[in-house]
C-alpha positions, 0 to 999 in steps of 0.5 A: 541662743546669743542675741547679735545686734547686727548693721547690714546694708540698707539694700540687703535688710530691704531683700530680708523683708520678705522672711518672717523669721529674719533671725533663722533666715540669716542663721541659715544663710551663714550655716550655708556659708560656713559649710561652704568655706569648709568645704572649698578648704577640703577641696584646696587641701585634697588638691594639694595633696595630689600636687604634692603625691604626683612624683611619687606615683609617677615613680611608682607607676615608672616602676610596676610598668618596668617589672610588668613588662619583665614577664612578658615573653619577648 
């Protein structure tokens, strides 16, 4: 454990009242965050990445559609 001294605001200190446990209400709620974060930078990421794959699945589908109807008898 590392002790932090903290300043939150008067009305944010004033809602944390009610926890008895103040320290594991507030490492909780950044725990929350911080997974949050992560997981709103995968999200951005994946989404990137299908931006970046779509020409090149276009082309390749392009290309198994061509082939596909080659086989089919006329």
């Amino acid at each position: 454990m590392k002790r932090l001294n903290i300043t939150l605001p008067e009305k944010v200190a004033e809602a944390i009242e009610v926890y008895g446990n103040k320290s594991k209400f507030i490492t909780e709620a950044i725990i929350e965050k911080i997974e949050k974060d992560k997981t709103a930078k995968l999200e951005n990421l994946l989404v990137e990445g299908y931006k970046n794959e779509k020409s090149e699945d276009k082309k390749i589908n392009t290309m198994w559609e061509d082939i596909t109807l080659e086989r089919w008898p006329e």
